[in-house]
N, C-alpha and C positions, 0 to 999 in steps of 0.2 A: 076310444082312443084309436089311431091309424097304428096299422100292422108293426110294427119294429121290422120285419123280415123284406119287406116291400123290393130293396134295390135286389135284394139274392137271387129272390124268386123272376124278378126283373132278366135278371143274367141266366137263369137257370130255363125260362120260356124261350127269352131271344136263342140261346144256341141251340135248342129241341128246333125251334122254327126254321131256322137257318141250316139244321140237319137235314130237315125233312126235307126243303127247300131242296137241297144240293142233289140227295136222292132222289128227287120228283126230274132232274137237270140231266142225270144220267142216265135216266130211262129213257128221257127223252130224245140223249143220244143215242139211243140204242136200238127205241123204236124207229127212228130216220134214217139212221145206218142199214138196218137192214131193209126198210120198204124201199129205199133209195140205189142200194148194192147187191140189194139179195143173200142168198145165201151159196157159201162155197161149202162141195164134198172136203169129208174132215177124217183122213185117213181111213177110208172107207168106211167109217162108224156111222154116217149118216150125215146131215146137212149140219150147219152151223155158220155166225157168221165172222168173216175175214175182215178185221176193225180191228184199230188200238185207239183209244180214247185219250188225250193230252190236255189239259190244262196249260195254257199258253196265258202269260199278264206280259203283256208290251208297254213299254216303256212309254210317258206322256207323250200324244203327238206322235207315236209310232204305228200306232193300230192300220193306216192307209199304206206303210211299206210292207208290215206282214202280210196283210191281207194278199198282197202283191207277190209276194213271194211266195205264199202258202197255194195262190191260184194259179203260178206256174208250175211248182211241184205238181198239185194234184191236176192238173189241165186234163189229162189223159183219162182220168176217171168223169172228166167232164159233159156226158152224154147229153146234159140240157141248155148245152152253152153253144153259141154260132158260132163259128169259125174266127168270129174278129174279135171274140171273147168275151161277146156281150149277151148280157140275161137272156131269155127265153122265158116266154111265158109259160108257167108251169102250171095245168089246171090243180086246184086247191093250196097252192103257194100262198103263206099268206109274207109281206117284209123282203128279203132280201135273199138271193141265190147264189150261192159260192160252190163249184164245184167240191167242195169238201161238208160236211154237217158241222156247222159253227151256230151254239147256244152264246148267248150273252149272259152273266152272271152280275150282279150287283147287289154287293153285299150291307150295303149302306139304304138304308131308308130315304125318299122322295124327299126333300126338303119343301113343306107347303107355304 
């Protein structure tokens, strides 16, 4: 006979995966941030790095005015960008360049 527990255990994998997932997302913010910004002196205790991490969800159809917005706030920190705002190639860049470190998250499964 098929398990009785099947959908729990269901529910109980999907949110471990999707932990893991998120965790795997913020290191990866983390590793970027710093190979990208470096590290700043941290009241003289030694090096660390100067980052706040955001979770940002824009509204349907909104994601090309944030981006926009977010790339002129951070312009200044934009050391790999040309002057008219546009990419640079970045040796081992793989996707897309924003002056700021932006992961993509997608919590929903590929529809095949």
């Amino acid at each position: 006979p098929p398990p009785t527990h099947t959908p729990g255990r269901c529910a109980i994998n999907y949110a471990e995966g999707l932990t893991m997932m998120m965790h795997l997302k913020a290191i990866r913010v983390f590793i970027e941030s710093v190979l990208r910004y470096g590290l700043t002196s941290y009241r003289g205790q030694g090096m660390a790095p100067n980052m706040q991490a955001v979770m940002l969800t824009p509204a349907k159809g909104k994601m090309d005015a944030l981006r926009k917005t977010l790339g002129s706030l951070f312009a200044t920190s934009a050391s790999l960008m040309d002057e008219g705002g546009d990419e640079v190639a970045v040796p081992g860049a793989a996707g897309e360049f924003y002056p700021y470190v932006s992961v993509s998250v997608s919590v929903f499964p590929p529809v095949l």
